[in-house]
C-alpha positions in Angstrom: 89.3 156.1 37.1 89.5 156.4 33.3 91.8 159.3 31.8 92.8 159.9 28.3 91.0 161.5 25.2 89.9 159.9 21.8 93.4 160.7 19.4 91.8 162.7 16.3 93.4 160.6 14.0 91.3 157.7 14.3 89.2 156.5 11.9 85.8 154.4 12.3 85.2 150.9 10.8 83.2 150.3 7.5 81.8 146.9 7.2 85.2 145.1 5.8 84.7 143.5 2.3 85.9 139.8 1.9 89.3 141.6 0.5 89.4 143.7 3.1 89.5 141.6 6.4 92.1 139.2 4.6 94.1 142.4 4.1 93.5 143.8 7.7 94.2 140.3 9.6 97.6 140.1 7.7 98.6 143.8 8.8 98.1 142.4 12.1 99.6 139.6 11.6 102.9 141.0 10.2 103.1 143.9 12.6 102.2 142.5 16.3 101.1 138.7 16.6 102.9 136.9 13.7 100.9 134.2 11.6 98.3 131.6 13.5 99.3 128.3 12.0 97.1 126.4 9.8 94.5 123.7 11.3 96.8 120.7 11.9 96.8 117.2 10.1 94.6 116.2 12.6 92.9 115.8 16.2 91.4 113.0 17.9 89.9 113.3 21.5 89.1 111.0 24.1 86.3 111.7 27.3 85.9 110.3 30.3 83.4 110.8 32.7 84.4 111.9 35.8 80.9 112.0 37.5 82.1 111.7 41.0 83.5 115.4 40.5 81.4 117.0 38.0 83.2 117.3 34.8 84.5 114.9 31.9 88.5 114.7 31.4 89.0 115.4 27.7 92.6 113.7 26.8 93.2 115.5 23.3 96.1 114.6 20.9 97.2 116.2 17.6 99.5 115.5 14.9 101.4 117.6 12.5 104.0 115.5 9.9 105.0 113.0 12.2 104.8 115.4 15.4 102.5 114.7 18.0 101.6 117.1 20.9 98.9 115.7 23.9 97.0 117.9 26.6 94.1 117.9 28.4 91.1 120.3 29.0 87.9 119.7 31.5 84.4 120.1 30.3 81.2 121.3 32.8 77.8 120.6 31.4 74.4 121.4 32.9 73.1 118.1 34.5 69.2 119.4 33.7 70.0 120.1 30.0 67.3 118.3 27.7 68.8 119.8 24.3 72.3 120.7 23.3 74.0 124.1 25.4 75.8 126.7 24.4 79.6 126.2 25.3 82.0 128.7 26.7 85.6 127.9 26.0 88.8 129.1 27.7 92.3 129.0 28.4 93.0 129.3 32.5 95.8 130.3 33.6 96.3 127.0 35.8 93.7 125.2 33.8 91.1 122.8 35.3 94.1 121.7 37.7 93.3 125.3 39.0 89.7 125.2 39.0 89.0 121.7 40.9 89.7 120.7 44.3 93.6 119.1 45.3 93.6 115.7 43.3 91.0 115.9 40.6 93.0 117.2 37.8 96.5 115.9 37.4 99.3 118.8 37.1 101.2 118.5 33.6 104.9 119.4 34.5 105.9 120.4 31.2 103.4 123.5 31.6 105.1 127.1 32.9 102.6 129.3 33.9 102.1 132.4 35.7 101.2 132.2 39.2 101.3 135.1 41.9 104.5 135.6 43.3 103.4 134.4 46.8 102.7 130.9 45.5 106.7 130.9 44.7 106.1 128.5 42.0 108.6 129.2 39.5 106.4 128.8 36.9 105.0 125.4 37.2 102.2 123.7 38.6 102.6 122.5 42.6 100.4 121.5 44.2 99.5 124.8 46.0 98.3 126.2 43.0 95.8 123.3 42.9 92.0 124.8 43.4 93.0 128.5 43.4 91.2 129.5 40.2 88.1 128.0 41.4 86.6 132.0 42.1 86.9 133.1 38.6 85.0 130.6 37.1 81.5 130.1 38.9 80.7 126.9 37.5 76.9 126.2 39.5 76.3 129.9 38.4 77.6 128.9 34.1 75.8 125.9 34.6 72.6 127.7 36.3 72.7 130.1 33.3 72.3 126.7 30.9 75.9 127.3 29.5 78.6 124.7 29.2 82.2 125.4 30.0 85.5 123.9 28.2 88.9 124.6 30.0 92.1 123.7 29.5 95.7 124.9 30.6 97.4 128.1 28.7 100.7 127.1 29.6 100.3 123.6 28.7 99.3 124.5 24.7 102.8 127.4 24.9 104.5 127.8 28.2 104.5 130.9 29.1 108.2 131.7 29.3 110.6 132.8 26.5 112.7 130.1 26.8 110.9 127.3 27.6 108.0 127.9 25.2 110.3 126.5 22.3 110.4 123.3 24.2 107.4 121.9 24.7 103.7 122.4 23.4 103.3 124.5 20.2 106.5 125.8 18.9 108.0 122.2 18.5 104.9 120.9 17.2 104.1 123.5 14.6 107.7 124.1 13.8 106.9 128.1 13.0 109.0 130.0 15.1 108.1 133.7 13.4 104.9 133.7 15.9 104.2 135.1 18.9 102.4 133.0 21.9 99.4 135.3 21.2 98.7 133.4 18.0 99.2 130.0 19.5 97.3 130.7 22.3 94.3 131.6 19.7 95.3 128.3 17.7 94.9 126.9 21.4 91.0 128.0 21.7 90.3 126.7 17.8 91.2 124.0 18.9 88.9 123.5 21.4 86.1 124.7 19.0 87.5 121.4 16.8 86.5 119.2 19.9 83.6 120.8 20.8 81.6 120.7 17.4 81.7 116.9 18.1 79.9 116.4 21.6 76.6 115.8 20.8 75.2 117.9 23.8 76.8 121.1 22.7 74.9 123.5 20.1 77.9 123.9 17.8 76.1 127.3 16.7 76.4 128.8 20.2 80.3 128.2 21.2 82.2 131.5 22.7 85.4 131.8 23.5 86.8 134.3 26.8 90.0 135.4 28.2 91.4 137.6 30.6 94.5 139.6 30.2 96.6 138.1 27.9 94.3 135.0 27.4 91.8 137.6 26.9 93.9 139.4 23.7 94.3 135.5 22.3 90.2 135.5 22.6 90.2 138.6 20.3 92.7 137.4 18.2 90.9 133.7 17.8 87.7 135.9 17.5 89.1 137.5 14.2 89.7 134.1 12.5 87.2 131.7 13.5 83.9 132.2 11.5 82.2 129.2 13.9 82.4 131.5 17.5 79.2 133.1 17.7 80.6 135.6 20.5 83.8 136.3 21.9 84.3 137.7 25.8 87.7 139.5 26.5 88.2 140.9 30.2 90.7 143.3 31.0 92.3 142.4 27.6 94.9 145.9 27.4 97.8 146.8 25.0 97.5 144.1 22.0 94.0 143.5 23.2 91.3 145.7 23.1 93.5 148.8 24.1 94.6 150.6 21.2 98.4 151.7 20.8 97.8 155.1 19.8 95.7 155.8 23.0 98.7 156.5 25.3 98.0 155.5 28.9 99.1 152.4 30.5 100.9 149.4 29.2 102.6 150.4 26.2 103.8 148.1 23.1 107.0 148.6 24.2 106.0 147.8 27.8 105.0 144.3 26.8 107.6 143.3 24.4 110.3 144.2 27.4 108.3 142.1 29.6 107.0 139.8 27.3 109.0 139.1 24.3 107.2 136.1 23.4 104.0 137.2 23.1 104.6 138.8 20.1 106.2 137.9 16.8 110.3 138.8 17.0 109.7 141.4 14.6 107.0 143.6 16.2 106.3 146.9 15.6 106.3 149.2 18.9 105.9 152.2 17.8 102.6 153.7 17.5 103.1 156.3 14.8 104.5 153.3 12.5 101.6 150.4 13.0 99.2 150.3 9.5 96.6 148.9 12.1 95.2 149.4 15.4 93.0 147.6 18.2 89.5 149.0 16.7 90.7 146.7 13.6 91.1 143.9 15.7 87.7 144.3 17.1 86.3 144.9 14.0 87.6 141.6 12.4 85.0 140.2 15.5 82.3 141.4 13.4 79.6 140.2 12.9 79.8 137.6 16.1 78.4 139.2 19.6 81.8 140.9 21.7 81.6 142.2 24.9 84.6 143.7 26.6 84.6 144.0 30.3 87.3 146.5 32.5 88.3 147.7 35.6 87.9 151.2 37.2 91.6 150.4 39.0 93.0 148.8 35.9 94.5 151.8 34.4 97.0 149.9 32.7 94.6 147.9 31.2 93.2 151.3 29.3 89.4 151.0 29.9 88.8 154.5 28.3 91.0 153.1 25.4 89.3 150.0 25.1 86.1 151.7 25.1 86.6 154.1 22.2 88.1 151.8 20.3 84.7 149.5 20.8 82.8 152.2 19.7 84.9 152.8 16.5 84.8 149.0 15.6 80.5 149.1 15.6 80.5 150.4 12.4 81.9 147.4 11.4 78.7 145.6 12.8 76.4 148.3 10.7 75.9 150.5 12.9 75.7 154.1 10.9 76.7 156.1 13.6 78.8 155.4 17.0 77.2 159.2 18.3 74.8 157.0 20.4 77.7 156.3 22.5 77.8 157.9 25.6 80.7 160.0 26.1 82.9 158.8 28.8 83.0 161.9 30.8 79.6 161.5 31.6 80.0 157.9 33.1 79.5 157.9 36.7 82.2 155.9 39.1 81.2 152.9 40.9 80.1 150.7 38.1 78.6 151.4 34.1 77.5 149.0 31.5 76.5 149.9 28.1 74.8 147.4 25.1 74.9 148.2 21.4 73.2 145.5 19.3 75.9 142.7 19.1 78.4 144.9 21.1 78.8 145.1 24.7 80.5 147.0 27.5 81.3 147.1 31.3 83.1 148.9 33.7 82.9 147.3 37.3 85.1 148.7 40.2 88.5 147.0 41.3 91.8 146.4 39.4 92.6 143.5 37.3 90.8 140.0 37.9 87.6 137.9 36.8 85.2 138.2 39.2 81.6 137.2 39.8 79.9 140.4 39.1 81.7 140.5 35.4 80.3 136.6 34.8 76.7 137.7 35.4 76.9 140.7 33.2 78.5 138.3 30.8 75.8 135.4 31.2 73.0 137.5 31.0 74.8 139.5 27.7 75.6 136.3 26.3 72.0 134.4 26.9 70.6 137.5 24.9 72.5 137.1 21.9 72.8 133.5 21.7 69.3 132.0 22.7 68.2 129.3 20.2 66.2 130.5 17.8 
């Protein structure tokens, strides 16, 4: 069940002059996710096929000074396409090692990760974890829908621990401490949209980026700088996502930097009444790409109501003259709700927080809409 109500002192998005969105992105930047680094000196990839289990291992490397930093991501392509597909790109949070059956993918053991506390993983990738990712990303169903898919490993770019996130991956390689793993994680995805650009079989005009949770706020915050992702996906994204901070239900800004205090930069401002900017501005940065948010009836800390209105605010930014169209919220029936607005999308499925099936064909079918060749 939603709850809340729509603070009065919000204000909608105006289209953002050139001025304006550098302006907006830096108030972000300086209040919640810190800086995301500059493009790096460069990036070389290597593929290899792995036709025997359906997917080419990409073995990228990049260098900064005289830094290097390796990792690896998996790429899915339709085996009936006869022109170049639009791409999806994401982070997993166990990565292709997560998504293919024990022994395709090899584990990196410098990654920390999150994993259920029932695996009793500590963080790193055994051989358990192996294959259970494989239901949130329905790969005959992305490839039936003529999309490709690029995945690679969150905690492999920026381990997803406080401490250990200074050792390995990012931090060390982009020596700029004053960021939060939000901001790498969205350097993470760019990156991705750097290797895909150069596989011939991939419409470099149709790339999209997704996320759930805190991948999904990375999405949004990736979304807001890169002008080549056509459309942007974030599920169940919450506080420093879609979920604005002066809506006050569920996970607070406080909340997460407690739990979290890598996420954001060192510095980050918790308090609502003090932020310049809020989570309509992020969204709003998105424009004019396609964004579809998806939520959870059960996910109350995830703030679907919150991430709704603040939806609705941001279409302005898209040029829409009016968000009155909007169905108000109280009128949304329970088991299940989707609403479209020209480049802007919406769903509300029930269950708590997860990817599942029913949010990818929403998604597909939103995405094969706004990004079909022209």
């Amino acid at each position: 069940m939603m709850v809340g109500c729509l603070p009065e002192l919000w204000l909608g998005c105006a289209p953002l002059p050139r001025a304006e969105r550098s302006r907006t992105r830096q108030a972000l930047a300086d209040a919640l996710y810190g800086q995301v680094p500059q493009a790096p000196d460069w990036l070389r990839c290597q593929r290899h096929e792995r036709r025997e289990d359906g997917f080419s291992l990409i073995e990228i490397e990049i260098g900064v000074a005289k830094r290097r930093f390796a990792v690896q991501a998996a790429l899915w392509l339709p085996s009936e396409a006869k022109r170049p597909v639009p791409l999806i790109i994401g982070l997993d949070f166990l990565g292709p090692f997560g998504i293919l059956p024990p022994g395709s993918f090899a584990a990196d053991p410098q990654a920390r990760v999150y994993a259920s506390p029932e695996w009793q993983a500590d963080g790193q990738l055994i051989p358990a974890l192996a294959g259970q990712s494989r239901r949130r990303w329905p790969l005959e169903q992305i490839a039936a829908q003529g999309f490709g898919l690029l995945v690679s490993c969150y905690g492999s770019w920026v381990p997803d621990d406080p401490d250990a996130c200074r050792d390995h991956g990012l931090y060390p390689l982009l020596g700029q401490p004053d960021t939060g793993a939000i901001s790498l994680w969205a350097w993470a995805l760019m990156r991705l949209a750097d290797v895909a650009v150069d596989f011939p079989e991939i419409d470099a005009q149709r790339l999209s980026i997704c996320g759930h949770s805190r991948l999904g706020k990375a999405a949004l915050w990736a979304g807001a700088h890169d002008p080549r992702i056509a459309a942007v996906w974030a599920n169940n994204s919450g506080c420093a996502g879609a979920a604005p901070a002066r809506h006050p239900v569920g996970e607070r800004l406080c909340d997460l930097v407690s739990r979290f205090p890598h996420w954001l930069r060192r510095d980050a401002i918790t308090d609502p009444a003090k932020l310049p900017v809020d989570q309509h501005q992020l969204l709003a940065l998105c424009a004019p790409k396609a964004l579809y948010l998806s939520e959870a009836e059960a996910d109350v800390w995830a703030d679907p109501l919150g991430s709704y209105f603040a939806l609705s605010q941001a279409a302005l930014a898209w040029g829409q003259k009016t968000n009155a169209h909007w169905p108000d919220p109280a009128s949304i029936p329970p088991g299940g709700w989707s609403f479209h607005a020209g480049a802007l999308g919406y769903h509300l499925r029930p269950g708590g927080h997860d990817v599942l099936v029913q949010d990818w064909t929403q998604v597909l079918a939103f995405l094969s809409d706004k990004l079909r060749a022209g």
